[in-house]
TORKOLGU-678523 format. One record per residue (C-alpha): x, y, z; residue in one letter. Coordinates in nm, 3 decimals. Layout:
% residues N
X_Y_Z_A
...
***
This chain:
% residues 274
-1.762_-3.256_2.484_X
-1.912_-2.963_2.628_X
-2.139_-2.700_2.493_X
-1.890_-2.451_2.516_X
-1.665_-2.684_2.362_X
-1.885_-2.761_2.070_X
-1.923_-2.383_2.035_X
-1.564_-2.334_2.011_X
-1.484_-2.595_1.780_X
-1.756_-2.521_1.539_X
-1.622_-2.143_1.535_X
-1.300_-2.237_1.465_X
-1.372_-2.516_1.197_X
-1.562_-2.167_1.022_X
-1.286_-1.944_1.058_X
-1.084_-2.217_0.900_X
-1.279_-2.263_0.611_X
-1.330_-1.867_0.559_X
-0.944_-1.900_0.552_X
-0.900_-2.132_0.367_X
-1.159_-1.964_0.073_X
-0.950_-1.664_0.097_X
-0.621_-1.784_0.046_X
-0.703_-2.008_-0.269_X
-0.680_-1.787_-0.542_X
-0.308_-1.743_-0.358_X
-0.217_-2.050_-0.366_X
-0.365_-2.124_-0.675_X
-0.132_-1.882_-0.828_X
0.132_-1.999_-0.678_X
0.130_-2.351_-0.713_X
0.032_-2.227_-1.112_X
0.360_-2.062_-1.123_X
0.540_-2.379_-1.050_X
0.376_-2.591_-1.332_X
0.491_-2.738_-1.626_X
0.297_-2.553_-1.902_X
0.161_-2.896_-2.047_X
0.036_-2.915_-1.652_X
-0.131_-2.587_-1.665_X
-0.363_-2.702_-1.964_X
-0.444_-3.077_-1.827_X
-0.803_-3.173_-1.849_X
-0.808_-3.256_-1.473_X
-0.621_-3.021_-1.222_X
-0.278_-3.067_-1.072_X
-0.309_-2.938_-0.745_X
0.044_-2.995_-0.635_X
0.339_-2.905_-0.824_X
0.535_-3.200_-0.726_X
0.778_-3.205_-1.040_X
0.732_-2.808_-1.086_X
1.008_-2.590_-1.303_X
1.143_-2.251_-1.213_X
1.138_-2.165_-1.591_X
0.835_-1.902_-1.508_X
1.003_-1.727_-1.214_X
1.301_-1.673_-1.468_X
1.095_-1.546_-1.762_X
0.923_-1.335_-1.487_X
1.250_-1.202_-1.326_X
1.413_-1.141_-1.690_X
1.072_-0.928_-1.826_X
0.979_-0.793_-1.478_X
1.284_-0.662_-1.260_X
1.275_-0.309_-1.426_X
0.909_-0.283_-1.320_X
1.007_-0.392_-0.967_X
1.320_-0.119_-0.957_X
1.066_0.129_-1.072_X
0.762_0.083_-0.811_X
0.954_0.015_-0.557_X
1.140_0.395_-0.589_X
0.814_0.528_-0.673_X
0.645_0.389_-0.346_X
0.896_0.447_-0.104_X
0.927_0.811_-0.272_X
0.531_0.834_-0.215_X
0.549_0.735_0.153_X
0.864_0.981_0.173_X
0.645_1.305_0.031_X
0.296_1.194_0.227_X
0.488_1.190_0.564_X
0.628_1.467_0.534_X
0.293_1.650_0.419_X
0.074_1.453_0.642_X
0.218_1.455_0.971_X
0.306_1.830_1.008_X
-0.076_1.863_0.886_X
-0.187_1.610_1.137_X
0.004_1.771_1.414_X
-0.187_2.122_1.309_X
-0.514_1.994_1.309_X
-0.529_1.778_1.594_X
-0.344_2.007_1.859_X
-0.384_2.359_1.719_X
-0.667_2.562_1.689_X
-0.700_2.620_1.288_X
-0.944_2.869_1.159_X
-1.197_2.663_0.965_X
-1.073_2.320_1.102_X
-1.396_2.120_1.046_X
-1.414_2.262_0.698_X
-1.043_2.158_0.612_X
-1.123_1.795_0.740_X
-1.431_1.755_0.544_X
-1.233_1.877_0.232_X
-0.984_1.623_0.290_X
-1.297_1.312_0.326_X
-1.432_1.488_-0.001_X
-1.093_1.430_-0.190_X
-1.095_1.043_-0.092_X
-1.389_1.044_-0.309_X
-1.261_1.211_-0.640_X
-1.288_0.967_-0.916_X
-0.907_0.843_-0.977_X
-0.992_0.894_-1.372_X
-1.088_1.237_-1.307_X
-0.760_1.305_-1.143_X
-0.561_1.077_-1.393_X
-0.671_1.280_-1.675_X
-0.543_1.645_-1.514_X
-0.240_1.473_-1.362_X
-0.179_1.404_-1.738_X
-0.184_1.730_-1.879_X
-0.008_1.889_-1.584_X
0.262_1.627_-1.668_X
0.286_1.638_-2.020_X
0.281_2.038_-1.993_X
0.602_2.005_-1.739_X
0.742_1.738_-1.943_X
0.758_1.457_-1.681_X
0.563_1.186_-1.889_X
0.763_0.872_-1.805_X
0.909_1.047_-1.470_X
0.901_0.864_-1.140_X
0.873_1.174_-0.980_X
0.541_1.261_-1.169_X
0.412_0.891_-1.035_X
0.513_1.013_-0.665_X
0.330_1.379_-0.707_X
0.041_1.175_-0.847_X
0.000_0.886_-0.593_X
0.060_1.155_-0.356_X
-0.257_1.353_-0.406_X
-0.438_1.042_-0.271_X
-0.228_0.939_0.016_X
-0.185_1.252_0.201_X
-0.511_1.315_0.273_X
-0.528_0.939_0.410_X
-0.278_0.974_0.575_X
-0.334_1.265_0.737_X
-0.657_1.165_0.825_X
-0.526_0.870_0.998_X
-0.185_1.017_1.194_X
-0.515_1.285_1.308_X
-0.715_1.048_1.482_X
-0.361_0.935_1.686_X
-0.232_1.262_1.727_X
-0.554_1.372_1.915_X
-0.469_1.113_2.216_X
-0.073_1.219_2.264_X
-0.121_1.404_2.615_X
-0.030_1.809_2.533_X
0.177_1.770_2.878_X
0.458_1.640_2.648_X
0.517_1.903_2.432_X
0.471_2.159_2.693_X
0.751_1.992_2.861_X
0.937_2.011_2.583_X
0.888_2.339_2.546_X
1.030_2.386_2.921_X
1.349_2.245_2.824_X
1.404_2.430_2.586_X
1.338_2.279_2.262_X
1.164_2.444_1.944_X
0.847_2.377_1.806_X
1.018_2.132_1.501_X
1.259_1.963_1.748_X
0.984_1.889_1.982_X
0.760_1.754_1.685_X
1.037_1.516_1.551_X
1.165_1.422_1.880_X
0.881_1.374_2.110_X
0.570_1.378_1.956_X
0.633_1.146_1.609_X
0.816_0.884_1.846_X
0.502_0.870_2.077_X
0.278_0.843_1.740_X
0.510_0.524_1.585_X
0.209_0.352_1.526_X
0.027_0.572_1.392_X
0.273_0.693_1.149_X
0.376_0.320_1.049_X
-0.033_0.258_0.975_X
-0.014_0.594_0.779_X
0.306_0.497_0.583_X
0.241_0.111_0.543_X
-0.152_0.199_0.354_X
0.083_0.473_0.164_X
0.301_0.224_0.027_X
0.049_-0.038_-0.070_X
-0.206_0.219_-0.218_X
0.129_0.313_-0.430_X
0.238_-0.031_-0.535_X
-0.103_-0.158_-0.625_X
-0.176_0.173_-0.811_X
-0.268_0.103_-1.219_X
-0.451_0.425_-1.346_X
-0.169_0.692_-1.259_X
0.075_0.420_-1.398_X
-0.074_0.352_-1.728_X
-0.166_0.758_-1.746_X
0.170_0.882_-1.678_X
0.391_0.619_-1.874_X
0.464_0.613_-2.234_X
0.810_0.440_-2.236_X
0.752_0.062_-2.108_X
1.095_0.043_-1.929_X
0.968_0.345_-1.715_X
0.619_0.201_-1.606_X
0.559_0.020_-1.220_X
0.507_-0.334_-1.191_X
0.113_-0.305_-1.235_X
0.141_-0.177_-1.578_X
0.440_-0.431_-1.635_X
0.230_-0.722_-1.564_X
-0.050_-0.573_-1.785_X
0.118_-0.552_-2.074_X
0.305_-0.895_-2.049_X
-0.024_-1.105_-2.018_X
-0.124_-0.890_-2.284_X
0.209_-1.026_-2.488_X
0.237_-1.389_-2.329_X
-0.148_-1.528_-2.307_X
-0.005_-1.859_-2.327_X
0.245_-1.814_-2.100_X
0.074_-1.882_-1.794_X
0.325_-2.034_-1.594_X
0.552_-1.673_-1.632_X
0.229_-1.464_-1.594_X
0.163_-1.658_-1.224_X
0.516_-1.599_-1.156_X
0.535_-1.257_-1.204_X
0.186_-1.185_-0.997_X
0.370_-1.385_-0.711_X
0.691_-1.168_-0.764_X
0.444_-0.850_-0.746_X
0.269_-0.952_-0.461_X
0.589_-1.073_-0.258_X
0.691_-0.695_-0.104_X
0.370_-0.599_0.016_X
0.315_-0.892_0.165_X
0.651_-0.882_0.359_X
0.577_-0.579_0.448_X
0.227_-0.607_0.553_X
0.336_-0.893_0.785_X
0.632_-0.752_0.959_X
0.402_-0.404_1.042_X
0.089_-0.584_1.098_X
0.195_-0.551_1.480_X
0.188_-0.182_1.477_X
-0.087_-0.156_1.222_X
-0.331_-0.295_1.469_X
-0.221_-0.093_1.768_X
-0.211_0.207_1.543_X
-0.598_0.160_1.398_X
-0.678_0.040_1.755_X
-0.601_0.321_1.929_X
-0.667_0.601_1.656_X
-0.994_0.424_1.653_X
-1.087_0.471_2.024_X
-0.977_0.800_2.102_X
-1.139_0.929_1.782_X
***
């Protein structure tokens, strides 16, 4: 074998056991899931779960679908609200010439940096003084206040590179400033608004503090706080507590996968003409 060959296969025999480090604890929790309990507390390790039981998946499913119901409308209502903050925003401060521009943008940096428990504790009291404790849309407002300025961010750095020939165009034909926004410009940006909306969601679903903070009733909290407090009530349950972290972990990673495409073009390119 070559030297180049060598080379080659020594990289990829690393990158396979990186790989392979990373994606234990996953596996680990799922193949956990699918034990027997009396399996799950064996002095030597069963690594394969080759006469497994579903029982954990349905003590999960039983205890855990209201959680699901309830982050999945609260991230999909986050990504709603920071889109439609964030990429007007964007738009304005990568194409128009705002008065105190730079100061706006380093505002926005400086509010990725607020302590969440700082903001937790305000949200709070601005919650319990409108009386939405326990309301999904006081979990959107709140998760909101950290995406947007992500987001817009982000959608920023990919707005810069759409060429202002297109909306001048636009403008030739005929169409107004929102038409030509929605129509021509967001379509152009895909990526970048899929990258924008993808870290939205997942900042949203893996989101604890505002959860906990904001929820009282236990049939109104997310899945984060759901799995909390059933470890909390099942410590020897570990089959149904590895069952329900795989149930929790399930949409993101669906999601992550089937945008990963875009995700990279969208990071790629925000990050070269930035």
């Amino acid at each position: 074998m070559s030297r180049q060959g060598r080379n080659a296969a020594t990289t990829t025999t690393v990158g396979v056991v990186i790989v392979g480090i990373m994606l234990f604890p996953l596996y680990w929790m799922v193949n956990a899931s699918l034990l027997k309990p009396s399996d799950l507390v064996s002095r030597s390790p069963v690594w394969f779960p080759l006469h497994g039981t579903l029982a954990g998946y349905r003590s999960a499913l039983s205890a855990e679908g209201g959680h699901l119901m309830v982050s999945l409308v609260v991230s999909l209502g986050t990504v709603a609200v920071t889109l439609l903050i964030a990429a007007p925003a964007a738009y304005g401060l990568a194409k128009l010439r705002v008065p105190g521009r730079r100061a706006l943008m380093f505002a926005l940096l400086v509010a990725q940096m607020i302590p969440g428990i700082v903001m937790a504790n305000s949200l709070y009291i601005s919650a319990n003084k409108l009386g939405m404790i326990n309301s999904p849309f006081a979990l959107i407002l709140a998760d909101s206040t950290l995406c947007v300025p992500f987001a817009t961010l982000i959608l920023q750095s990919f707005l810069k590179g759409v060429p202002d020939e297109l909306a001048e165009a636009a403008s030739l034909d005929g169409a107004s400033r929102l038409r030509t926004f929605v129509s021509v410009i967001l379509p152009v940006a895909r990526n970048g608004v899929i990258t924008a909306a993808l870290f939205s969601f997942l900042f949203t679903w893996a989101d604890f503090l505002f959860g906990v903070t904001l929820t009282t009733d236990d049939s109104r909290a997310p899945i984060t706080v759901g799995l909390y407090r059933f470890i909390g009530a099942n410590l020897v349950d570990w089959n149904g507590v590895m069952a329900t972290g795989v149930i929790a972990s399930v949409p993101a990673a669906v999601l992550l996968v089937a945008a990963q495409r875009y995700v990279a073009a969208g990071i790629g390119n925000a990050a070269l003409k930035d």
